[in-house]
C-alpha positions in Angstrom: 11.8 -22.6 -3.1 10.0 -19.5 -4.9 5.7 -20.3 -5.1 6.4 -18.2 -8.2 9.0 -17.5 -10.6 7.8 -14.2 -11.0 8.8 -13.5 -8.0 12.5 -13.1 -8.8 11.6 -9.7 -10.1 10.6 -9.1 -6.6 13.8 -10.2 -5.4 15.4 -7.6 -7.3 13.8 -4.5 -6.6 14.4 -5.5 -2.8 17.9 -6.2 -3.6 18.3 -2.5 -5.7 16.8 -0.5 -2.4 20.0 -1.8 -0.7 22.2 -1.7 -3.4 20.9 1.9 -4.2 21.2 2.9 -0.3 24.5 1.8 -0.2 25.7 4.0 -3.5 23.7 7.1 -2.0 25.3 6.6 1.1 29.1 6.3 -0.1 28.5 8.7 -3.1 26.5 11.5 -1.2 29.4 14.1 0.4 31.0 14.5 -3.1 28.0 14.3 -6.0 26.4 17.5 -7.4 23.1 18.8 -5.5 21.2 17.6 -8.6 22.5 14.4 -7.9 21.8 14.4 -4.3 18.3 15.8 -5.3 18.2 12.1 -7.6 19.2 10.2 -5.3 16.6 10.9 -2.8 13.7 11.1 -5.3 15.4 7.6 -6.8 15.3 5.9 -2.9 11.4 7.3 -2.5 10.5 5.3 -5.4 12.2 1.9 -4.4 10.9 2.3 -1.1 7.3 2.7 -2.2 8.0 -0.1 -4.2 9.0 -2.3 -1.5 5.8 -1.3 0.2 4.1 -2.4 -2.7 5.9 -5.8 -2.2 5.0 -5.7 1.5 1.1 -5.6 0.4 2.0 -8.4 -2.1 4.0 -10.9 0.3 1.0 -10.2 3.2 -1.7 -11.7 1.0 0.5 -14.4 -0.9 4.2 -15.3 0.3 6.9 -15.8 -1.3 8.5 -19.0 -0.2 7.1 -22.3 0.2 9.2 -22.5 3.7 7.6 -20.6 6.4 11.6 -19.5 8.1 12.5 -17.7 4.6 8.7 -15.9 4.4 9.7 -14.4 8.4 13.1 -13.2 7.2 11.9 -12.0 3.9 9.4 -9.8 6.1 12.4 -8.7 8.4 14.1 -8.1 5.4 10.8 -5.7 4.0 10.8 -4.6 7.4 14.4 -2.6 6.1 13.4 -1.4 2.9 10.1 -0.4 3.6 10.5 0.8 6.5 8.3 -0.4 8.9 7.3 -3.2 10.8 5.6 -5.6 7.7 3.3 -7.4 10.1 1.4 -4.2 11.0 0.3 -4.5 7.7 -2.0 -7.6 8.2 -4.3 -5.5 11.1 -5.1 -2.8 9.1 -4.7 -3.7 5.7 -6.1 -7.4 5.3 -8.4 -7.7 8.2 -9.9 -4.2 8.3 -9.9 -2.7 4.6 -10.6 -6.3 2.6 -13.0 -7.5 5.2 -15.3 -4.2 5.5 -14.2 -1.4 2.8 -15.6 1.4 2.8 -17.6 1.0 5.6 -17.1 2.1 9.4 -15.4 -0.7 10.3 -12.6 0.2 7.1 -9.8 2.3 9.0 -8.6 3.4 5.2 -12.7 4.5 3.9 -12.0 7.1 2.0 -15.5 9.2 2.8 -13.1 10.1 5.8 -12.0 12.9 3.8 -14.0 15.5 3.5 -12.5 19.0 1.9 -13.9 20.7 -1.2 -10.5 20.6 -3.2 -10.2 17.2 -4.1 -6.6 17.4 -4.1 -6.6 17.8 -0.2 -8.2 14.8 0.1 -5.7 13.3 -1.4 -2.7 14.7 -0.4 -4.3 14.6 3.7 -5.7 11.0 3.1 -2.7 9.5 5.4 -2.9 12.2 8.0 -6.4 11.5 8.7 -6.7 7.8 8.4 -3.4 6.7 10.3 -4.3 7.7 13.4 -7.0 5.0 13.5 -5.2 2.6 11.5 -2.9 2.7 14.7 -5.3 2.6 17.2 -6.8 -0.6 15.7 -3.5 -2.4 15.5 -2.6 -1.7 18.6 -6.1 -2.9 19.9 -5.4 -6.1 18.1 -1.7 -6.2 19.2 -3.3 -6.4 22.7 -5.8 -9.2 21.9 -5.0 -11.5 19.7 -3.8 -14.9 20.7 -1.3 -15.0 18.1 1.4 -15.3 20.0 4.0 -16.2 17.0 2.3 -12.8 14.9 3.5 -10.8 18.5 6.6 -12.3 18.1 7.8 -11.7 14.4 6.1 -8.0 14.8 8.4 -7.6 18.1 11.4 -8.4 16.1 10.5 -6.3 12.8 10.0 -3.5 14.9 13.1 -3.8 16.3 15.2 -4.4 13.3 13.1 -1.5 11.2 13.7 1.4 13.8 16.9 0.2 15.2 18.5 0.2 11.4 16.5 3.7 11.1 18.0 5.5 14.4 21.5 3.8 13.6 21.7 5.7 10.1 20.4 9.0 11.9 22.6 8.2 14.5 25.8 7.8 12.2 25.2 11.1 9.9 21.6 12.9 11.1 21.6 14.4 7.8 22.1 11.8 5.6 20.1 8.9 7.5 17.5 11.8 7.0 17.4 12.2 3.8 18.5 8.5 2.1 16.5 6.3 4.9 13.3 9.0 6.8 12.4 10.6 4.0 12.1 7.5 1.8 10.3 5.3 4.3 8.0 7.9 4.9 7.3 8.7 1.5 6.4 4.8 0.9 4.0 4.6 3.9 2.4 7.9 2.6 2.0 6.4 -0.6 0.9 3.1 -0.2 -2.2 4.4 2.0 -2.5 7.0 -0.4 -3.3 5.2 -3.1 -6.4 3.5 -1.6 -8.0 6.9 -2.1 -7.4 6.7 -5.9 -8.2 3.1 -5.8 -11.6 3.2 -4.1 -13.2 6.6 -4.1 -16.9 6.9 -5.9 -16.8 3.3 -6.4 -19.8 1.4 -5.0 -18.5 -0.9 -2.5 -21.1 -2.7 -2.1 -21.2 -4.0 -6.4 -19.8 -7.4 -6.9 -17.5 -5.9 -9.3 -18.1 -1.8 -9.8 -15.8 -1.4 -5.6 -12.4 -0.6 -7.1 -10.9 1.3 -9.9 -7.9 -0.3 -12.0 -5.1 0.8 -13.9 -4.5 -1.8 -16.9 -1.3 0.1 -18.3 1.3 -2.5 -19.3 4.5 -0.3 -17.9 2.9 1.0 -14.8 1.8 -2.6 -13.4 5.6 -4.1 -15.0 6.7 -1.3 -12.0 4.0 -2.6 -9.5 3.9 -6.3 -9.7 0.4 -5.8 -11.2 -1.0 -3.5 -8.7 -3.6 -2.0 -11.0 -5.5 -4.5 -10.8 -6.9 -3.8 -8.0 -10.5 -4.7 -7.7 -9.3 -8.6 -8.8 -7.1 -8.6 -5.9 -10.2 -7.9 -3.9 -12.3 -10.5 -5.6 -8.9 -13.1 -4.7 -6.9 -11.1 -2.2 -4.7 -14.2 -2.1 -4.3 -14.9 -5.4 -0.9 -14.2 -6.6 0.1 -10.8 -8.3 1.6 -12.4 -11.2 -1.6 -14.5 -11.6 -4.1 -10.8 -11.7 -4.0 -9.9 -15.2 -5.4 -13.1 -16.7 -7.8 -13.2 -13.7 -9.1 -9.9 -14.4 -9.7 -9.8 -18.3 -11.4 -13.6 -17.6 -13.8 -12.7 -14.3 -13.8 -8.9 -13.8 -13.3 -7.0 -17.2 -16.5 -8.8 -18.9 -18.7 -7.1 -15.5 -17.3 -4.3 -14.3 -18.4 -0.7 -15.8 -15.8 0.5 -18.1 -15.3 4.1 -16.5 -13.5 1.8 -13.9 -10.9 0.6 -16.3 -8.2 3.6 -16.9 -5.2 2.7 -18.9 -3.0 6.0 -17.4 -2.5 6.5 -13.9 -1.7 10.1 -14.5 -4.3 10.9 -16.3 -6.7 9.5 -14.2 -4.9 12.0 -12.0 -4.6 14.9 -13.6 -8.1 14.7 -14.2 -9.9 13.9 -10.7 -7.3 16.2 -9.0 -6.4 19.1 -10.9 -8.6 20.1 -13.6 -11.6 20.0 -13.8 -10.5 18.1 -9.9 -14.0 17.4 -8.6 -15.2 15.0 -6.5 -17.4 12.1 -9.0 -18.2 9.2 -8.6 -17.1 6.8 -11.4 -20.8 7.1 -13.2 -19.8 10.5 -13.6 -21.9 12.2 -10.3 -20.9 14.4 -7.9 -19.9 12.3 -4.9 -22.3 12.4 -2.2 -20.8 11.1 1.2 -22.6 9.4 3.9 -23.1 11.3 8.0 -19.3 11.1 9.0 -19.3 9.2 11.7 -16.4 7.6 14.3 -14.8 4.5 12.9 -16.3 1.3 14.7 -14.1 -1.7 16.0 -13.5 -4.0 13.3 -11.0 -6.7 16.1 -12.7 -9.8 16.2 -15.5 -8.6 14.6 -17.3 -11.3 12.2 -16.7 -10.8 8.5 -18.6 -8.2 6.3 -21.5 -10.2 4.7 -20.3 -10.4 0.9 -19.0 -12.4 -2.2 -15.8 -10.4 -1.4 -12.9 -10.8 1.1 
């Protein structure tokens, strides 16, 4: 009943989150503090994972039956840790439809400090507070009264597994089930920074920087390539590669095609950690002004979705 075969690979990094919860959990009181140490950076990186997932299933589900697509996002809604219909609001309606502009909750011109490395590390700080605002201003008009109803009952299931585990040991349901969610929100907001900043939104193909390593998008179902998935935001992840060496490689400016994620980040972060553009230019950002309503707002006009 899988769209995809591929996505059996998905099925088991959301399977190991659980299966690796359950081992911290039992194993945590008598392991080594190294261990515990593991353990915790180990459940940070499955979580963000299965927030990568969450992105993924949002734009293309999984199943071809609607029932298993609802519990697989209840089933998200555990192991990433929050409610996965929020994601469509702020994600797919606000950041595809107008990026980088005021309308984009996530633009990254938000950020604004002269160590680049703030504006990376503060990039969720800054934007989520609008990102909220927005969803709940959809939440409270849209008609969507079956979208209301699964969000209702992933919010439920995602805090009330959260508060249990804190509720059983604080310390532990701290450390194995907090820590890790947060650390997965954080990071998949965080990476739209590196994904999008000093690219020219408004090029048919120069809006996005990708990362074409073979073992970092094995780990990500594919998620460096991400200015495809903007060209086809519905087109499967399993399906990007192929897409983007046949419609987007052959166009888009080379200085947007990195094969290492870290030393992309080394680089634009640490030393020499300034602020370009991907032409090489200082970045120079627009007036900063309030975000502007995107809810029920008509599409951005553009080749791109």
């Amino acid at each position: 009943m899988l769209r995809y075969s591929a996505d059996r690979r998905t099925i088991a990094f959301i399977v190991a989150y659980f299966v690796l919860l359950f081992g911290a959990w039992t194993a945590w009181d008598g392991a080594p503090l190294a261990v515990k140490i593991g353990l915790v950076l180990a459940l940070c990186v499955v979580a963000w994972i299965n927030a990568v997932i969450t992105h993924n299933t949002i734009h293309c589900p999984m199943w071809t039956s609607r029932k298993l697509n609802r519990v697989t996002q209840v089933v998200l809604s555990l192991s990433y840790g929050f409610p996965v219909s929020e994601f469509k609001p702020g994600h797919n309606l606000s950041h595809h439809r107008f990026t980088q502009t005021r309308r984009d909750g996530m633009r990254t011109t938000k950020l604004r400090y002269r160590a680049n490395i703030l504006n990376l590390l503060l990039f969720f700080a800054r934007v989520g507070p609008g990102v909220t605002a927005r969803n709940a201003e959809y939440a409270r008009t849209t008609p969507n009264r079956a979208w209301k109803r699964q969000l209702a009952l992933e919010t439920v299931v995602a805090w009330g597994f959260k508060l249990g585990l804190v509720a059983l040991c604080w310390w532990k349901g701290l450390l194995l089930v907090v820590v890790p969610h947060f650390y997965a929100v954080w990071g998949i907001t965080t990476v739209n920074f590196i994904q999008h900043d000093g690219c020219d939104a408004d090029h048919p193909y120069n809006h996005s920087r990708n990362f074409v390593g073979r073992a970092f998008n094995w780990l990500t179902f594919n998620n460096g390539f991400h200015g495809m998935h903007h060209m086809q935001p519905g087109l499967h992840w399993s399906l990007l590669p192929a897409a983007h060496a046949e419609k987007l490689a052959p166009h888009v400016d080379p200085r947007l095609e990195r094969r290492s994620l870290a030393a992309y980040l080394f680089d634009a972060f640490i030393h020499p950690g300034t602020r370009r553009r991907y032409d090489g230019e200082r970045v120079v950002l627009p007036p900063d002004e309030p975000d502007e309503s995107w809810v029920l707002a008509p599409a951005k006009p553009s080749g791109r979705s």
